[in-house]
N, C-alpha and C positions, 0 to 999 in steps of 0.2 A: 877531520876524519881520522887523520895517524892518529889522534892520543884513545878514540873508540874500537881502533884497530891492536894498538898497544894494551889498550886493558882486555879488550877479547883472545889477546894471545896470552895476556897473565891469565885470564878463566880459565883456556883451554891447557896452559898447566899444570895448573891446580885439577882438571877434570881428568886429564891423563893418568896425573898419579893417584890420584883415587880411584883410578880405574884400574889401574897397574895394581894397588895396594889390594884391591877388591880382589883380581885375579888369582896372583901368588896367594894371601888367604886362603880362597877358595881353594885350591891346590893344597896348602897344607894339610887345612883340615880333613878334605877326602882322604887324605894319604895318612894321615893319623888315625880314622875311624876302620882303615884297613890292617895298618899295620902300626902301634905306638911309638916304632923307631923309622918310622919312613916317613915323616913331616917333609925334610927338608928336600927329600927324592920328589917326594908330590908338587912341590912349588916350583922347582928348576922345571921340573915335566909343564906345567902349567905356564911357565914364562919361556919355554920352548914352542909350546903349541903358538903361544901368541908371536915370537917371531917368526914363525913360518908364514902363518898367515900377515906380518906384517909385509916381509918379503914379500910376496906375492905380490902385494895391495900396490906396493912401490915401482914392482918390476911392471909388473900387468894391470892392475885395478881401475884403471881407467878400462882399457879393453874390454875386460870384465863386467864392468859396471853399462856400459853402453851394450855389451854384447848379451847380456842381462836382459832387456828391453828391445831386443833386433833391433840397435839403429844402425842405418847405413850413411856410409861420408857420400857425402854430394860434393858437385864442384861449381864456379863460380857460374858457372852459362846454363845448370838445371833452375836455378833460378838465383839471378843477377839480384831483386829487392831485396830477396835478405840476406844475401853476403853484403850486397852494400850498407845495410845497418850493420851488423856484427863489427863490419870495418870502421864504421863512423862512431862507435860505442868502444872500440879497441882505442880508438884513436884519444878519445872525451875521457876514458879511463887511465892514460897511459901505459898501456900494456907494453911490454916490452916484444910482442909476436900477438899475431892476430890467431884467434882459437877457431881449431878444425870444426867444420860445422857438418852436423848428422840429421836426418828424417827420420821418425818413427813412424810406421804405420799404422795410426790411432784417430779415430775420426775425434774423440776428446780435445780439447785446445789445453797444450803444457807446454814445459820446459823446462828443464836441467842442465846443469851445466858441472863440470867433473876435471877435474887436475891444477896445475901449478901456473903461475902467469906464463911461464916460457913452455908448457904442455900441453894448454888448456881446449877444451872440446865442449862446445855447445849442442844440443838435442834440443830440437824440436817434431813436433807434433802434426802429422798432415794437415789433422783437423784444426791449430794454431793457424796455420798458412791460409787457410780455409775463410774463418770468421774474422778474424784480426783485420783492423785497418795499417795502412803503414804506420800513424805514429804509436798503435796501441802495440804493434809487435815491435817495434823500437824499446819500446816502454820495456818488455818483457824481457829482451835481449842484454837491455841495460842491467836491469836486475841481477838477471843472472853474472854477467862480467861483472860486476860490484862483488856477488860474491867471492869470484877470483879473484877481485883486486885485494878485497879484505881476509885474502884465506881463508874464509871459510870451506871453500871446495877441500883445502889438504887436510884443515881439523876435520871435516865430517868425514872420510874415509879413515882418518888414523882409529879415530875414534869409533866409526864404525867397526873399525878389523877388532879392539878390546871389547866393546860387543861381543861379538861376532863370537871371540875367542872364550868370554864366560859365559855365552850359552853354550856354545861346544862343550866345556868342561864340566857344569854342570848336568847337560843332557847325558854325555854319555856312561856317567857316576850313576843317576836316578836310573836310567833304563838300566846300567849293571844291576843296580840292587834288585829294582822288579822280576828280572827275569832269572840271578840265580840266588835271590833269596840266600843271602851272604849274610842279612842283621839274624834274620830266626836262629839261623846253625850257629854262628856264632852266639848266641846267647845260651843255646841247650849245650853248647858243647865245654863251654864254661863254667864253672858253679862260681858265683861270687863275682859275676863277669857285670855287675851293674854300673863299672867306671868304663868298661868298652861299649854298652848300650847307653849312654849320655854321649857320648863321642860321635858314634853315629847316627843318633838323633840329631844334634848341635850339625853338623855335615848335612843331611838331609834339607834341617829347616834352612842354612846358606845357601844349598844350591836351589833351593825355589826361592831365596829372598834374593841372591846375589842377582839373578839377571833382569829381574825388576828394578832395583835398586841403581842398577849401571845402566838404565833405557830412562830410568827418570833422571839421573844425572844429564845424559844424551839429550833428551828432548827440551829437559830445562834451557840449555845452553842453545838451544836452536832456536828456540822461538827470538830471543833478543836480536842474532842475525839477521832473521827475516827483516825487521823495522830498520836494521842499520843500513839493508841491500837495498828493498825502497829509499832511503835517503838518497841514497846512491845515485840508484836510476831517475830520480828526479833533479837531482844536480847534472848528471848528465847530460839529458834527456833537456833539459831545461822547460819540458812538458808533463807535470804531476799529472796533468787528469789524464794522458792517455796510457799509463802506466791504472791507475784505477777504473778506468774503463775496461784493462784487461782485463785484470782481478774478476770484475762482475761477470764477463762471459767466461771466465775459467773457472770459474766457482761454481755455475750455474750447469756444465755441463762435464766436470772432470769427472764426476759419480761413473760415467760411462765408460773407463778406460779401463781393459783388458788387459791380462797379463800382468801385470803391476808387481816390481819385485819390490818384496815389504823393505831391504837394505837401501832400495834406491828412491822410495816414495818420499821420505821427509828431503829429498834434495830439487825436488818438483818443484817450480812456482808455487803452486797450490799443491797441497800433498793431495791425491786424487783418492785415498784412501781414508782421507777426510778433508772433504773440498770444502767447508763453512768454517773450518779450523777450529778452536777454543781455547780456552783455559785450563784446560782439567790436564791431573797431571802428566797423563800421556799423547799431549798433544805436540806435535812436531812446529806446529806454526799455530801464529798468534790467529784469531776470530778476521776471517778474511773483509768483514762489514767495518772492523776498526784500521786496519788498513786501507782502506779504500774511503775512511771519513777523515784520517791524518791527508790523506794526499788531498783530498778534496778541500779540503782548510785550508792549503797554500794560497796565499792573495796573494799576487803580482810578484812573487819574488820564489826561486826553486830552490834556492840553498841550505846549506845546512842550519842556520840560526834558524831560517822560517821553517824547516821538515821539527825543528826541535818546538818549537813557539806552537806549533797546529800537533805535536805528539803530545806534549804537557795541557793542549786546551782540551783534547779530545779526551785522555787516559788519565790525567791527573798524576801525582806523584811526582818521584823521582824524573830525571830529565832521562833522556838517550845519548847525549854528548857530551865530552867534558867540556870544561870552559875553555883554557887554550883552544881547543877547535872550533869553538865559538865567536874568541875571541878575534880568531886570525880568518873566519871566515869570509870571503867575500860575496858581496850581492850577488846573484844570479837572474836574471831579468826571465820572468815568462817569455815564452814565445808564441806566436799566434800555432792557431794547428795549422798543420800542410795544408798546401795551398797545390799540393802534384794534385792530378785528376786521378781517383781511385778507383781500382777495377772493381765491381758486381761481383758476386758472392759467389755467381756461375761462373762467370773468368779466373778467378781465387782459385774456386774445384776445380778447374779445369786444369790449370796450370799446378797444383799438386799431386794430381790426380798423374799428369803425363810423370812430374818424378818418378812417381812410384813405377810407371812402366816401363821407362827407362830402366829404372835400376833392376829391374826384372827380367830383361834383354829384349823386349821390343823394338822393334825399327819402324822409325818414323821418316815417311817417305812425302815429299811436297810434287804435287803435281802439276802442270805446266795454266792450269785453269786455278791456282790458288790451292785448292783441298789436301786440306794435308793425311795422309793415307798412314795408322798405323798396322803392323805388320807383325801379327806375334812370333815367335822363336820357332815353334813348332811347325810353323812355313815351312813347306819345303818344294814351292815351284820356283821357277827362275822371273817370274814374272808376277805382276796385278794388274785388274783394270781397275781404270777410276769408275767410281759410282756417278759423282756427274758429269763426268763430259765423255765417258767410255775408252777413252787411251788408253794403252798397254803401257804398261810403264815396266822398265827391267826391274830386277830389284839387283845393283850394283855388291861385285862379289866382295869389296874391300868394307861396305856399309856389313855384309852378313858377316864377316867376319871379326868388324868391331862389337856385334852384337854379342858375341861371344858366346854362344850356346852349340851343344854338339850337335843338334838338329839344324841350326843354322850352316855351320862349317859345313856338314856335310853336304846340304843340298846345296851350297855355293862352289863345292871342288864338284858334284853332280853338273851343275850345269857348266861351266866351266870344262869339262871333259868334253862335255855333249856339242859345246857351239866352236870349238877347237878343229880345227880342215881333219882330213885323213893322214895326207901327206906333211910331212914337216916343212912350212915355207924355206925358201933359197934365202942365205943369208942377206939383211937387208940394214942399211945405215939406223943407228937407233933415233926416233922420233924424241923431240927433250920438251918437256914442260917443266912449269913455275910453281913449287905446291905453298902454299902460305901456311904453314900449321898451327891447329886447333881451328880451321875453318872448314866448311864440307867445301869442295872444287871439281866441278864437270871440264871437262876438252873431248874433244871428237879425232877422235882416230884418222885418218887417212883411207880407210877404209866404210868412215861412215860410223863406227859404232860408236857413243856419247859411252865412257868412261866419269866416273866417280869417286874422286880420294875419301873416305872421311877424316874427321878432328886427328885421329891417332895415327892418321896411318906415318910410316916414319920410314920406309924402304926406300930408296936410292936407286933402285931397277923393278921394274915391272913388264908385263907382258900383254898386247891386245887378246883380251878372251875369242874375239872374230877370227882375228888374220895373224895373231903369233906375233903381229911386228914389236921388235923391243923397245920400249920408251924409258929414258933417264929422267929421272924424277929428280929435280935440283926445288932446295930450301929456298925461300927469297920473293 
């Protein structure tokens, strides 16, 4: 795979400076069709615009890019199945740091994935969590780490910011022209002015062909990733079909996904902006039905000779790997599928579904009868009853205040005033408990009242809401 990784980094130099070259051009010529001595003013302005935005992309771009598509970072106890894949795909890829893992809230099944092997950030999709079995979201996870492994994550935003950077230039040249009509006066105000109206014709036709022209570069070079990150995740994965099993349910329903920022679609699993993919030239990813018949062609071996032997039966042509990597590749043995007992499609929603509330600031409360009671933010009593078995249950002021909402806080210092004596209790030896952190922990006061740490709390003193008595809160 280094020698397909090696040549996609020679492409991606060769596409750069063609993109670069495209850029500065474009820049000249606007600056020439305004002014016949301001060429080289226009191409430094033009190769400025692009390192601002490259800056950015470097500094922040990731941020950006996820924050683009609201996704929120989760942690490992929202839900443990799939950091433990991500972990076991960091691990099968060699990553040098396991990549920070985000929720979208998108009932569509995707994923993306965004930065450098030591920065890198995976995105997934509720709706992913939803339908996907374990090995098929393995399959998907894999994919995407392949393309961290292969860079392709840091080519697609370099090369998105040069994008990026010659529609800017050209948009904002066309919209000048349209709106203060700079070719007409200039032509009436000239006689003999027909070498300055060629100049700005020649400028007009580059800024509507340059940014076509730099998205077909862009997408040419994408589609070939796509087939090298499947190689990927089936060496990984040492499971091609549950990787093409994805495909099919991601194919079949990404049409449905909201909000889609056009910068960040071609870095989707399946671009959701065109979920059946194709051929044609502006397509970001290859026809998702030829992907999912290469993986489906692997017999009995996941590695890269067999991903190349079932891409050359399926596609015909030229190969996808060079020979060295052929040559040095080792067998890779199928695996049976999991053999774990698979949760129901309603346990899947369910359990994505509580993500999402979580991160929303719901408190979820377990009742002494099993029912687990959530609790929206905008609560503001000190208490619930359970629905089946009728107990009052408190609602713990350390739980509202990991919840983090000003409705919550407040009514947690409200009740907390309210169940506080009149008087200030006589000083009294402080009570000591054991807190285990990142785990929720009850003790009962002295007084009778059941006390609640949650995961975060991290304070060293505290006080009984009942009777005031001081409790030291020791780690361990």
């Amino acid at each position: 795979m280094w020698e397909a990784i090696r040549a996609n980094k020679r492409r991606s130099v060769f596409l750069i400076t063609g993109l670069a070259v495209l850029l500065i051009g474009l820049g000249y010529a606007i600056a020439l069709a305004i002014d016949p001595q301001a060429g080289p003013i226009g191409a430094v302005v033009a190769f400025f615009v692009w390192l601002v935005l490259w800056l950015t992309a470097m500094m922040s771009g990731r941020q950006v890019l996820l924050g683009s598509m609201h996704a929120r970072e989760i942690q490992h106890d929202d839900y443990p199945v799939l950091f433990n894949v991500v972990e076991e795909m960091t691990i099968a890829a060699g990553l040098p740091k396991m990549p920070k893992v985000y929720i979208i809230d998108s009932d569509a099944p995707n994923a993306f994935a965004v930065g450098s092997e030591d920065n890198a950030a995976v995105a997934v999709t509720s709706g992913l969590l939803i339908r996907l079995t374990r090995d098929e979201l393995q399959g998907v996870i894999a994919h995407e780490i392949g393309h961290v492994r292969n860079h392709d994550t840091r080519f697609m935003t370099l090369a998105g910011v040069m994008v990026a950077a010659i529609v800017l230039v050209a948009d904002v040249f066309l919209r000048g022209m349209f709106y203060s009509g700079r070719g007409s006066r200039r032509s009436r105000g000239k006689g003999g002015g027909g070498g300055a109206i060629v100049l700005i014709l020649v400028a007009i036709v580059l800024a509507i062909l340059a940014p076509l022209v730099a998205q077909l570069l862009y997408f040419a070079c994408s589609r070939r990733r796509e087939y090298l990150a499947d190689a990927s995740a089936a060496s990984f994965t040492r499971y091609p079909a549950g990787l093409a099993s994805a495909l099919d349910k991601i194919s079949g329903a990404s049409g449905k996904m909201k909000r889609v920022n056009r910068a960040v679609a071609p870095m989707f699993t399946v671009n959701p902006l065109n979920a059946l993919g194709g051929n044609g030239l502006f397509s970001t990813h290859p026809p998702t039905k030829e992907r999912v018949r290469v993986l489906r062609s692997m017999a009995g071996n996941a590695g890269y000779a067999e991903y190349e032997a079932a891409y050359e039966n399926v596609l015909g042509g030229a190969g996808l790997l060079g020979r060295q990597t052929l040559a040095g590749a080792e067998p890779v043995p199928v695996r049976e599928a999991s053999a774990e007992t698979e949760k129901g499609d309603l346990d899947r929603a369910r359990d994505a579904v509580d993500i999402l509330h979580r991160l929303n600031g719901m408190l979820f409360l377990t009742c002494a009868c099993g029912l687990s009671i959530k609790v929206p933010p905008t609560y503001k009593q000190g208490e619930v009853h359970c629905p089946r078995c009728s107990r009052t249950i408190p609602i713990p002021v350390a739980a509202m205040a990991a919840a983090g909402t000003a409705a919550a806080l407040d009514a947690a210092e409200k009740v907390e005033a309210a169940e506080k004596p009149k008087e200030a209790p006589a000083p009294r030896k402080p009570a000591v408990v054991r807190n285990t952190p990142g785990m929720w922990q009850s003790f009962r006061c002295s007084c009778g009242r059941t006390i609640q740490l949650s995961p975060s709390f991290a304070a060293t003193h505290m006080a009984c809401p009942s009777c005031g008595r001081p409790i030291e809160v020791k780690r361990g």
